[in-house]
PDB file of N, CA, C, O and CB in Angstrom:
ATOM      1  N   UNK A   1       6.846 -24.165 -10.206  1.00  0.00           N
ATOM      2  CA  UNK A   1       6.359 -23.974 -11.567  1.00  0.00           C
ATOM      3  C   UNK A   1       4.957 -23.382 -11.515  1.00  0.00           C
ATOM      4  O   UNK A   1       4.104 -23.946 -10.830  1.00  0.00           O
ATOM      5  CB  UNK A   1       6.365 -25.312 -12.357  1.00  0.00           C
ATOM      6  N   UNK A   2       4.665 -22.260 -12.211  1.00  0.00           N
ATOM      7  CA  UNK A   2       3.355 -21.919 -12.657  1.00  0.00           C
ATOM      8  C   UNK A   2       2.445 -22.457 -13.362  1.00  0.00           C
ATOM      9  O   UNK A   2       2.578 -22.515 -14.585  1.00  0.00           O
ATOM     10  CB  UNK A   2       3.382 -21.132 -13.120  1.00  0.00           C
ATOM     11  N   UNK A   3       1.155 -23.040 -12.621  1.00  0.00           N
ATOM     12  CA  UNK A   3       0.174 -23.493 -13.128  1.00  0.00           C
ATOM     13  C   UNK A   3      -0.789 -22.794 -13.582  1.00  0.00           C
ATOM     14  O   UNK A   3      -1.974 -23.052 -13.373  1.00  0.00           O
ATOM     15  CB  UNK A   3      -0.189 -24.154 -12.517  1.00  0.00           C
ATOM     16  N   UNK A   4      -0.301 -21.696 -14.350  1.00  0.00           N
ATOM     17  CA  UNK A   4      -1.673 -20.869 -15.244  1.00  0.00           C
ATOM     18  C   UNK A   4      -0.998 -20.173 -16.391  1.00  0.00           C
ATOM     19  O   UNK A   4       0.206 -19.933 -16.302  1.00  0.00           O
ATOM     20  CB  UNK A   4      -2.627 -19.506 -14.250  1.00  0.00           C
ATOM     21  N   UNK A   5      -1.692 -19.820 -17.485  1.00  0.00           N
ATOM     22  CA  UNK A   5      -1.675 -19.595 -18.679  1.00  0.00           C
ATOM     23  C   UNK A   5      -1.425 -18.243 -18.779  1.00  0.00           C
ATOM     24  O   UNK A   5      -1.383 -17.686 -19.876  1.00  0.00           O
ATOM     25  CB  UNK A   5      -2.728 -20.024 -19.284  1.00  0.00           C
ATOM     26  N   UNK A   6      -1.164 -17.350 -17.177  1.00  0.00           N
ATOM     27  CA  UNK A   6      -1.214 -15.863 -17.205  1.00  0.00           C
ATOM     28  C   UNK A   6       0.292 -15.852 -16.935  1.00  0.00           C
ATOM     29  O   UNK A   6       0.595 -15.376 -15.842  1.00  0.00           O
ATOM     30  CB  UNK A   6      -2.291 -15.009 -16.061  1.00  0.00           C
ATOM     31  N   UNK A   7       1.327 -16.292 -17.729  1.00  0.00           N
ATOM     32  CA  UNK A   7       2.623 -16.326 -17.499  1.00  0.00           C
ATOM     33  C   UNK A   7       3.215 -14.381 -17.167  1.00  0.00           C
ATOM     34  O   UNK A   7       3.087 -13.367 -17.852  1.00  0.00           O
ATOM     35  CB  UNK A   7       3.307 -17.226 -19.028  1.00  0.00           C
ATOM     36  N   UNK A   8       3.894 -14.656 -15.714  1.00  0.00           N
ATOM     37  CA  UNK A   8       4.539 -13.208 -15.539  1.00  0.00           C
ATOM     38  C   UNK A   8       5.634 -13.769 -15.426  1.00  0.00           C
ATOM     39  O   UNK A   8       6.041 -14.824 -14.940  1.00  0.00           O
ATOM     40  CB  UNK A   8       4.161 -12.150 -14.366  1.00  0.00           C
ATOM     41  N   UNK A   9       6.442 -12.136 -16.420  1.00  0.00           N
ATOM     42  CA  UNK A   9       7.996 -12.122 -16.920  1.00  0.00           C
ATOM     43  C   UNK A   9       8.728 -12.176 -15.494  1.00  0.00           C
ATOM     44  O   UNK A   9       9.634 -12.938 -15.156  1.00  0.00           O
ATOM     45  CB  UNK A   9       8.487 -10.581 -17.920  1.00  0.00           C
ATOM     46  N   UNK A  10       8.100 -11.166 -14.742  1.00  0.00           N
ATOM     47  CA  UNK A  10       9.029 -10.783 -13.402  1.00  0.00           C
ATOM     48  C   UNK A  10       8.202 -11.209 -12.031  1.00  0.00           C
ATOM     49  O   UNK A  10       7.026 -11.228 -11.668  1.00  0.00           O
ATOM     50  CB  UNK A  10       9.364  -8.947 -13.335  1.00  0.00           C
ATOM     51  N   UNK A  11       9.724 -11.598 -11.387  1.00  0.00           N
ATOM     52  CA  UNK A  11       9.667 -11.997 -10.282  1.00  0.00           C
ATOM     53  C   UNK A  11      10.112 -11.161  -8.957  1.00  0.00           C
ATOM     54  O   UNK A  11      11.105 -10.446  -8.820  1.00  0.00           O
ATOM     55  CB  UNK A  11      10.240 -13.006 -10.446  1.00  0.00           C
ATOM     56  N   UNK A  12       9.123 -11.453  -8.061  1.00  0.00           N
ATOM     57  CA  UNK A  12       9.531  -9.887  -7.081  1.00  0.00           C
ATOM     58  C   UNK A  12       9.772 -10.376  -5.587  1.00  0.00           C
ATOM     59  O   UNK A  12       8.836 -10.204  -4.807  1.00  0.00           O
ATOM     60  CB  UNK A  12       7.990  -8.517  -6.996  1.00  0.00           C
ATOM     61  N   UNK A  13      10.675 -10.834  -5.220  1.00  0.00           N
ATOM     62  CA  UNK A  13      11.015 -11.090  -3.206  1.00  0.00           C
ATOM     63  C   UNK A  13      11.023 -10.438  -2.462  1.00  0.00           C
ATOM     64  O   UNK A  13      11.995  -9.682  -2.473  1.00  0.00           O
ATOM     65  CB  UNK A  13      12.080 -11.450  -2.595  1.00  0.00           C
ATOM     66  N   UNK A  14      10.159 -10.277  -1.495  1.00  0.00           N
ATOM     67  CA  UNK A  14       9.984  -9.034  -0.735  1.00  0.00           C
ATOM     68  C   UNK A  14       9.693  -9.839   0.649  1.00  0.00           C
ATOM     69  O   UNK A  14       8.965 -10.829   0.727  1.00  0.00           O
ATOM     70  CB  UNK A  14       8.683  -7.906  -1.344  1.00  0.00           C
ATOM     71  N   UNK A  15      10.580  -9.074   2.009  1.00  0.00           N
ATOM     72  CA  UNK A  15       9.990  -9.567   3.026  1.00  0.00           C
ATOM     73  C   UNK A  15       9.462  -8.990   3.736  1.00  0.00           C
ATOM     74  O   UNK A  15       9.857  -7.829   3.624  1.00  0.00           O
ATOM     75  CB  UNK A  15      10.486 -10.090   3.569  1.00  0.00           C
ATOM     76  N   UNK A  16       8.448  -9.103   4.778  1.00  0.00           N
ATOM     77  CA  UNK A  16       6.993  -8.944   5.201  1.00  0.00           C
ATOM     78  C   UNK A  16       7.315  -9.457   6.896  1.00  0.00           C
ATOM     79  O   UNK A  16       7.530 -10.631   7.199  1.00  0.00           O
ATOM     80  CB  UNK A  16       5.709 -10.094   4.119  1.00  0.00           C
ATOM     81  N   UNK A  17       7.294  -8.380   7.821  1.00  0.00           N
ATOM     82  CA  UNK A  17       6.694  -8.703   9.177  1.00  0.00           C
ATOM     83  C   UNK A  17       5.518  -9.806  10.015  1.00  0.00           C
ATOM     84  O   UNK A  17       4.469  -9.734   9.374  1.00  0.00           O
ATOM     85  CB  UNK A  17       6.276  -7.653   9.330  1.00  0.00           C
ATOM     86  N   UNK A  18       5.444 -10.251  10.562  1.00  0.00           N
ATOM     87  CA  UNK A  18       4.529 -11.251  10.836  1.00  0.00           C
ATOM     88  C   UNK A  18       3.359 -10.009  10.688  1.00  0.00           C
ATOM     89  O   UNK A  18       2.685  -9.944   9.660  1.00  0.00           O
ATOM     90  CB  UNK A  18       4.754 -12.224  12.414  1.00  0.00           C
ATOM     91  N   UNK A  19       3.237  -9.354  11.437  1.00  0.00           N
ATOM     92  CA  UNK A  19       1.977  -8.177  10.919  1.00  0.00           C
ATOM     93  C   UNK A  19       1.419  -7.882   9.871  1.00  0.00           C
ATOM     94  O   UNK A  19       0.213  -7.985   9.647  1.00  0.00           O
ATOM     95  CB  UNK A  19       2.193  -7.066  11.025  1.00  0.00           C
ATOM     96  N   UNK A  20       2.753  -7.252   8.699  1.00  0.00           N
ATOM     97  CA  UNK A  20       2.213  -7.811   7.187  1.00  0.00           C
ATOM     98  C   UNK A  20       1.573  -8.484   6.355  1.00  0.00           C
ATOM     99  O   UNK A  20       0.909  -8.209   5.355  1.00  0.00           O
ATOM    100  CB  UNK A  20       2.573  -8.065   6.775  1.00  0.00           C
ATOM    101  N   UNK A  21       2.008  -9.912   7.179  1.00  0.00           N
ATOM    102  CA  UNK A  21       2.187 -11.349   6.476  1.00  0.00           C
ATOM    103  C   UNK A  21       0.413 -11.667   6.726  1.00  0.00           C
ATOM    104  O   UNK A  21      -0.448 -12.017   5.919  1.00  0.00           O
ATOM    105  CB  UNK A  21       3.587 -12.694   7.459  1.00  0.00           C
ATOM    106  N   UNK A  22       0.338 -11.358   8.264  1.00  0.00           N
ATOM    107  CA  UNK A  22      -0.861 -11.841   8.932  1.00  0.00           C
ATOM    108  C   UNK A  22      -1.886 -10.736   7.987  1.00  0.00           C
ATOM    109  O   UNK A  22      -2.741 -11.410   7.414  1.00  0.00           O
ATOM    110  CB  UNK A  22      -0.824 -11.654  10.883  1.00  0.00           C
ATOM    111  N   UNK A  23      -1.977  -9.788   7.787  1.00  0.00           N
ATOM    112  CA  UNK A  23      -2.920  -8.739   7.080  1.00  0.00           C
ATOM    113  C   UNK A  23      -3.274  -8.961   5.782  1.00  0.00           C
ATOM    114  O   UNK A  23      -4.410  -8.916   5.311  1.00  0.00           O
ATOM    115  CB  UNK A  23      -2.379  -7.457   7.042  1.00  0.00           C
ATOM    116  N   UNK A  24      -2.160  -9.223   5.180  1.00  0.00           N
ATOM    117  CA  UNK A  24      -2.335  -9.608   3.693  1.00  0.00           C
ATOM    118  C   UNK A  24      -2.416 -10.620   3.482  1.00  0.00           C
ATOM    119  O   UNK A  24      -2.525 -10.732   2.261  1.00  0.00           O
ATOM    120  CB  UNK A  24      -1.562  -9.327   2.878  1.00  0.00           C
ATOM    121  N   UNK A  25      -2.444 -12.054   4.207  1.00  0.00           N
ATOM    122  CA  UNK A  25      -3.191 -13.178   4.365  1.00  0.00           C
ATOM    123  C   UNK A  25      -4.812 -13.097   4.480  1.00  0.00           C
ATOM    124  O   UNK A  25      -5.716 -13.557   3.782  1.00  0.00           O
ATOM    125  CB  UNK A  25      -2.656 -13.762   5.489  1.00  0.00           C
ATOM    126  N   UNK A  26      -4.788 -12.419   5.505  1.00  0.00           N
ATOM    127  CA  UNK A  26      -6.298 -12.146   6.099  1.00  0.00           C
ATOM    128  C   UNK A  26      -7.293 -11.458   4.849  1.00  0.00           C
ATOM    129  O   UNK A  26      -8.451 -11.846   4.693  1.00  0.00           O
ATOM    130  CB  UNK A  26      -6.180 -10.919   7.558  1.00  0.00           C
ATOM    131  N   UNK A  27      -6.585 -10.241   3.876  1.00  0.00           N
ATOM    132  CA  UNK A  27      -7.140  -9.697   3.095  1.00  0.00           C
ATOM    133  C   UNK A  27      -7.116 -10.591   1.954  1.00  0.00           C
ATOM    134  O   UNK A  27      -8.232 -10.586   1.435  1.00  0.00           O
ATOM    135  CB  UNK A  27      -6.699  -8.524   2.988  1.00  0.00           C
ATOM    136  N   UNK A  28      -6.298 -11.366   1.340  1.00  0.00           N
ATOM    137  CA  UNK A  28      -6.214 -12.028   0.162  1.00  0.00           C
ATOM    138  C   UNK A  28      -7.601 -13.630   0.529  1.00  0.00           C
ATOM    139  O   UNK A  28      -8.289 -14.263  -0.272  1.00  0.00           O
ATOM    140  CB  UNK A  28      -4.176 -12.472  -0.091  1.00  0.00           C
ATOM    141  N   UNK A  29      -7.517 -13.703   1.534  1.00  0.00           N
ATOM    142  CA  UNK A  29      -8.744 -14.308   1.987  1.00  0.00           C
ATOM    143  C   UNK A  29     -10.455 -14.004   2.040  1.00  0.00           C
ATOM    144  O   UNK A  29     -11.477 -14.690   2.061  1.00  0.00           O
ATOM    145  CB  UNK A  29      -8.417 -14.403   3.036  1.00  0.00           C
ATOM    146  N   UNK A  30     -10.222 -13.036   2.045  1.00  0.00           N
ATOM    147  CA  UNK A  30     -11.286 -12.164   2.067  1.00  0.00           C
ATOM    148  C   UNK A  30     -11.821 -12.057   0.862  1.00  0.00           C
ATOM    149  O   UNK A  30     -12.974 -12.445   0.673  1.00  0.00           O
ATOM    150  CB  UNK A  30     -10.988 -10.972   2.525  1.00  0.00           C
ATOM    151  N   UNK A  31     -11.033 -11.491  -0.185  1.00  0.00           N
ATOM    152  CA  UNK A  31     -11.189 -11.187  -1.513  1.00  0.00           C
ATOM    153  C   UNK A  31     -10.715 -12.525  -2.448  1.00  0.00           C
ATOM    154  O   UNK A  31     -10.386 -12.632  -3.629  1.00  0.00           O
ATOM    155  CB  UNK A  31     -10.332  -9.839  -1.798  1.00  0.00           C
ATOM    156  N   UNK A  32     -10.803 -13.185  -1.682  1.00  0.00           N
ATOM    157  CA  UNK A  32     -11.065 -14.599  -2.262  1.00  0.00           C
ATOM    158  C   UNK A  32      -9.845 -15.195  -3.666  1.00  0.00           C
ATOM    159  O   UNK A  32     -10.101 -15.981  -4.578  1.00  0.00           O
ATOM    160  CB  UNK A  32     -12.827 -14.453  -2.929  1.00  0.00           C
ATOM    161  N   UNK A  33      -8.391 -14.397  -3.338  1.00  0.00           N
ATOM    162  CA  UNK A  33      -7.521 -14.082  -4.429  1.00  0.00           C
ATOM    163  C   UNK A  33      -6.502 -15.163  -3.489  1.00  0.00           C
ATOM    164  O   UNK A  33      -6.677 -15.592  -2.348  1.00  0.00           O
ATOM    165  CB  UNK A  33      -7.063 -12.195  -4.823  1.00  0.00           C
ATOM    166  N   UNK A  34      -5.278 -15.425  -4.554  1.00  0.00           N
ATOM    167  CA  UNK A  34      -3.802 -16.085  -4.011  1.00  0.00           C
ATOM    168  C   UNK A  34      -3.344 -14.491  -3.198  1.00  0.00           C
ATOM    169  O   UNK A  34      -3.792 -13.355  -3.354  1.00  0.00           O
ATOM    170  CB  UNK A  34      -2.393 -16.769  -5.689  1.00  0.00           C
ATOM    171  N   UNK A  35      -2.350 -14.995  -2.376  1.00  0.00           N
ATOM    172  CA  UNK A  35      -1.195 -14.142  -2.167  1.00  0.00           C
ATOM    173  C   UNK A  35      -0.812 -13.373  -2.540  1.00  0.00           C
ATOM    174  O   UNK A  35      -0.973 -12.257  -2.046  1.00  0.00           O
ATOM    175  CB  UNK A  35      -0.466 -14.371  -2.174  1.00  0.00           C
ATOM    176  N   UNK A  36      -0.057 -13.624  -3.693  1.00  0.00           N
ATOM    177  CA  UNK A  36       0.375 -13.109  -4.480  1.00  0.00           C
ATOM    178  C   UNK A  36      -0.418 -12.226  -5.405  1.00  0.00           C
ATOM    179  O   UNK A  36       0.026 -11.113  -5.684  1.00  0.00           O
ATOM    180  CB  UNK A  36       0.922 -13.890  -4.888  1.00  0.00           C
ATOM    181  N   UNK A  37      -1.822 -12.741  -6.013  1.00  0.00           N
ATOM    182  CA  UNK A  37      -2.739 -11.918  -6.834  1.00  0.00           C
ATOM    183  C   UNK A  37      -3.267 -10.781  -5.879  1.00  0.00           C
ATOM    184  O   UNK A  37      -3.447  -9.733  -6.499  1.00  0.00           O
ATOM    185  CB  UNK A  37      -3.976 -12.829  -7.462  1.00  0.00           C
ATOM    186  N   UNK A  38      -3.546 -10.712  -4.619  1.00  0.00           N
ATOM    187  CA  UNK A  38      -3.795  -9.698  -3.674  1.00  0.00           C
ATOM    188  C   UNK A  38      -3.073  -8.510  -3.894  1.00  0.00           C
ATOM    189  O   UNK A  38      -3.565  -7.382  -3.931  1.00  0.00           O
ATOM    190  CB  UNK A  38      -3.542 -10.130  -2.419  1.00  0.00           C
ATOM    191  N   UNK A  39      -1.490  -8.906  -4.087  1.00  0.00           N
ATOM    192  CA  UNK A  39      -0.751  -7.990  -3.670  1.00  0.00           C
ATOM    193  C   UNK A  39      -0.573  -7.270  -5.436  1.00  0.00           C
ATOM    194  O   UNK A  39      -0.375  -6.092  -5.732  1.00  0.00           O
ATOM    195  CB  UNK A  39       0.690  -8.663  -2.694  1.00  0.00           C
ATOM    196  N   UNK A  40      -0.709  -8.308  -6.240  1.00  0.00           N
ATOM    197  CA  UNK A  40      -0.815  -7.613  -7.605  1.00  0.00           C
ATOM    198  C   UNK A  40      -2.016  -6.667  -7.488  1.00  0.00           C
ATOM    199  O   UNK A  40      -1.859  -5.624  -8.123  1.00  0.00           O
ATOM    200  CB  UNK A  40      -1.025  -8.692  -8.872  1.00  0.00           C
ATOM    201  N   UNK A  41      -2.987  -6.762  -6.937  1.00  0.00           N
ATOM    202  CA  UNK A  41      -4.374  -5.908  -7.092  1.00  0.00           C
ATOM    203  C   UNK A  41      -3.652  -4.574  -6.549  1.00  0.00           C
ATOM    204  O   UNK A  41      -3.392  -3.548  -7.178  1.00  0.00           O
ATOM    205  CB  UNK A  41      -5.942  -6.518  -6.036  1.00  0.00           C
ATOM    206  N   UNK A  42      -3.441  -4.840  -5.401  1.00  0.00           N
ATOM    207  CA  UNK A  42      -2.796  -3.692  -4.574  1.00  0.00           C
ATOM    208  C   UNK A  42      -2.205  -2.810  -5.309  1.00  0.00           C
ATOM    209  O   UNK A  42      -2.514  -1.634  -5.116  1.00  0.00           O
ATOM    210  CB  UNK A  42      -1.833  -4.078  -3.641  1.00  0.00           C
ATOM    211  N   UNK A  43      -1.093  -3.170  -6.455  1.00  0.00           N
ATOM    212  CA  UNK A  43      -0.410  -2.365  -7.107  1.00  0.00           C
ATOM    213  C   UNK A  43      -0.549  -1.843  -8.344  1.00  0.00           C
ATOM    214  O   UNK A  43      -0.283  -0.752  -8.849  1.00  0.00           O
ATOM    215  CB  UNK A  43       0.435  -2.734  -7.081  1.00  0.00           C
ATOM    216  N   UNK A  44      -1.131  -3.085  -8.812  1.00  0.00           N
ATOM    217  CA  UNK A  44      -2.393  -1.910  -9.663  1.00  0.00           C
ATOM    218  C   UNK A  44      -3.494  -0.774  -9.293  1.00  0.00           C
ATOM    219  O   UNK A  44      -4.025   0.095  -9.985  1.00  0.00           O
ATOM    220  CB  UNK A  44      -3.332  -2.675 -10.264  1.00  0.00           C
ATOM    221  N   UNK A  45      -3.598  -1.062  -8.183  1.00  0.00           N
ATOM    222  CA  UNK A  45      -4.823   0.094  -8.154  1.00  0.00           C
ATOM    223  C   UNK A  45      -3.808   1.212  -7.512  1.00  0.00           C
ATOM    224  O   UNK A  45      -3.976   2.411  -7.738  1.00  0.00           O
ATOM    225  CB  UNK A  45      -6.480  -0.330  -7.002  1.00  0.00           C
ATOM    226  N   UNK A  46      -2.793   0.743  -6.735  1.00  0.00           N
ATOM    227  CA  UNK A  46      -1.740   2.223  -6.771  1.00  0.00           C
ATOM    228  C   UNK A  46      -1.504   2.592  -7.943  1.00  0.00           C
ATOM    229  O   UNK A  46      -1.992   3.693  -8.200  1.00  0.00           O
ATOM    230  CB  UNK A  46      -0.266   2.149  -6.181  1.00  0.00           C
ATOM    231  N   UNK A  47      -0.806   1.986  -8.972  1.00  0.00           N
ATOM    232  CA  UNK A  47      -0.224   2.486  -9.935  1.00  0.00           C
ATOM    233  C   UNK A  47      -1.670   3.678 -10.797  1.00  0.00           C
ATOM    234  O   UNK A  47      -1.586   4.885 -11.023  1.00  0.00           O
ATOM    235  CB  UNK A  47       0.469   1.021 -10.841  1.00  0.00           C
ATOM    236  N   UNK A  48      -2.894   2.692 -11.096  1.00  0.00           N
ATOM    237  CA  UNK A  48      -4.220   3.735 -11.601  1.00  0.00           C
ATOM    238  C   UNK A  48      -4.139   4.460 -10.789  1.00  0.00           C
ATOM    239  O   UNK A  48      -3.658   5.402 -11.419  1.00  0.00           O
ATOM    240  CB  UNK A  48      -5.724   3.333 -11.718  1.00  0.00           C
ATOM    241  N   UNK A  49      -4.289   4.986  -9.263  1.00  0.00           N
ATOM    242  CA  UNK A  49      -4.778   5.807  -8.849  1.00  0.00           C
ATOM    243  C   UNK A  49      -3.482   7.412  -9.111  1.00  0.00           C
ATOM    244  O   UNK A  49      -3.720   8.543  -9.534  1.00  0.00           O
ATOM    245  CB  UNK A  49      -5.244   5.166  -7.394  1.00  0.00           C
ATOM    246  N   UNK A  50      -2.396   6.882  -8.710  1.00  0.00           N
ATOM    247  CA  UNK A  50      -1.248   7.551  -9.572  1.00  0.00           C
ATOM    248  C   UNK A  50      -1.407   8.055 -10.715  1.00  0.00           C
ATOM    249  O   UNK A  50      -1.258   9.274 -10.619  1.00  0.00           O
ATOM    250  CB  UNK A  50      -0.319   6.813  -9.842  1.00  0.00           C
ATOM    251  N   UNK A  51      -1.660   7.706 -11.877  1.00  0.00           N
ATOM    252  CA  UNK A  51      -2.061   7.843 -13.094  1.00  0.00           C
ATOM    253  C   UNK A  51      -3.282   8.633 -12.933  1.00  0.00           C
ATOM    254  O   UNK A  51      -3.284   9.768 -13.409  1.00  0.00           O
ATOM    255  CB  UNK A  51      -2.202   6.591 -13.786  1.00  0.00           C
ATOM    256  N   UNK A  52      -4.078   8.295 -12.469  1.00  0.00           N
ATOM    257  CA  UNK A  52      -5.609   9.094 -12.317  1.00  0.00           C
ATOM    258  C   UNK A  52      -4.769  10.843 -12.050  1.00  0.00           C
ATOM    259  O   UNK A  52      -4.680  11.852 -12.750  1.00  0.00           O
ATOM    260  CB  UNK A  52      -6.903   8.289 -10.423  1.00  0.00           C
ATOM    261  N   UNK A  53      -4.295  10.467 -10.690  1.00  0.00           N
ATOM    262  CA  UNK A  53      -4.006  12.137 -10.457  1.00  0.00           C
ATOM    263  C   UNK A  53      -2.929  12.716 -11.394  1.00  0.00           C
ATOM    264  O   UNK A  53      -2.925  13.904 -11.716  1.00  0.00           O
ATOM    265  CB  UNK A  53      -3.433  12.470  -8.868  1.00  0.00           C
ATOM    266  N   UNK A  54      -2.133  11.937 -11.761  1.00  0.00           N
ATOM    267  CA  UNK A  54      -1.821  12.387 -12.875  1.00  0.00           C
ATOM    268  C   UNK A  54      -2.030  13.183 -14.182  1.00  0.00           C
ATOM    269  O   UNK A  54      -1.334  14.067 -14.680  1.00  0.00           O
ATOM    270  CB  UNK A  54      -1.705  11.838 -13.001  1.00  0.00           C
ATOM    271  N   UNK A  55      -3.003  12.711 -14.530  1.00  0.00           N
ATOM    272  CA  UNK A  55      -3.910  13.116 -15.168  1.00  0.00           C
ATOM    273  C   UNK A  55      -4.444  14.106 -15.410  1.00  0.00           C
ATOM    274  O   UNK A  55      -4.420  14.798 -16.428  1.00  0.00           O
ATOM    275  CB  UNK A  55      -4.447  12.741 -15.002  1.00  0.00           C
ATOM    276  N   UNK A  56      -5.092  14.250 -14.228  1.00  0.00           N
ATOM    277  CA  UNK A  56      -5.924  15.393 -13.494  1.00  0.00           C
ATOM    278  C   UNK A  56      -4.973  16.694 -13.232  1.00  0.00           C
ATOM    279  O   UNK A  56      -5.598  17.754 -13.257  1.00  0.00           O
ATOM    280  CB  UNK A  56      -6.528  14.805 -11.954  1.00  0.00           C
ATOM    281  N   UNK A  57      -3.748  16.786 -13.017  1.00  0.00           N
ATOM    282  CA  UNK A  57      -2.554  17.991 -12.730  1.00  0.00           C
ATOM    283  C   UNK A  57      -2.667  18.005 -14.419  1.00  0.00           C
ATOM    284  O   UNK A  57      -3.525  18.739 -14.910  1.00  0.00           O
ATOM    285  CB  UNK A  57      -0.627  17.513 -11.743  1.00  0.00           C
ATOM    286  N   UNK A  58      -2.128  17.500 -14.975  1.00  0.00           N
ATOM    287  CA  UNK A  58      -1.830  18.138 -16.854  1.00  0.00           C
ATOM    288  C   UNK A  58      -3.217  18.648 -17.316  1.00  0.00           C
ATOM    289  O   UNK A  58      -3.359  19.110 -18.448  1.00  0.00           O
ATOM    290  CB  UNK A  58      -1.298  16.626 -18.276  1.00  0.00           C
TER     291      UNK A  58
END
C-alpha cells in the first residue's frame, strides 16, 4: 500500500541486471530519492529533453 498523498494510476514491472539494480541504487542514494522516484526523475527528464528537441525541429 502507498503511503503518500501523490497517488499514481500506473504501475510499471521491469527487470533490472544486478548492474542495473546496483547503479540505480547507488544513484537514487545519492540524490537522496526512493527507487522508484529516481527512476521517475529519469523519465521525466527523458521525456522534457525529447520534447525540448522537439520543439526546436518545428
Amino acid at each position: 500500500m502507498r503511503t503518500t498523498n501523490d497517488k499514481k494510476d500506473y504501475n510499471l514491472r521491469i527487470r533490472l541486471n544486478d548492474r542495473m539494480y546496483e547503479h540505480l541504487s547507488k544513484m537514487s542514494g545519492q540524490h537522496g530519492t526512493s527507487f522508484s522516484g529516481y527512476i521517475r526523475e529519469l523519465i521525466d527528464k527523458d521525456i522534457s529533453e525529447k520534447a525540448k528537441k522537439f520543439s526546436e525541429k518545428n
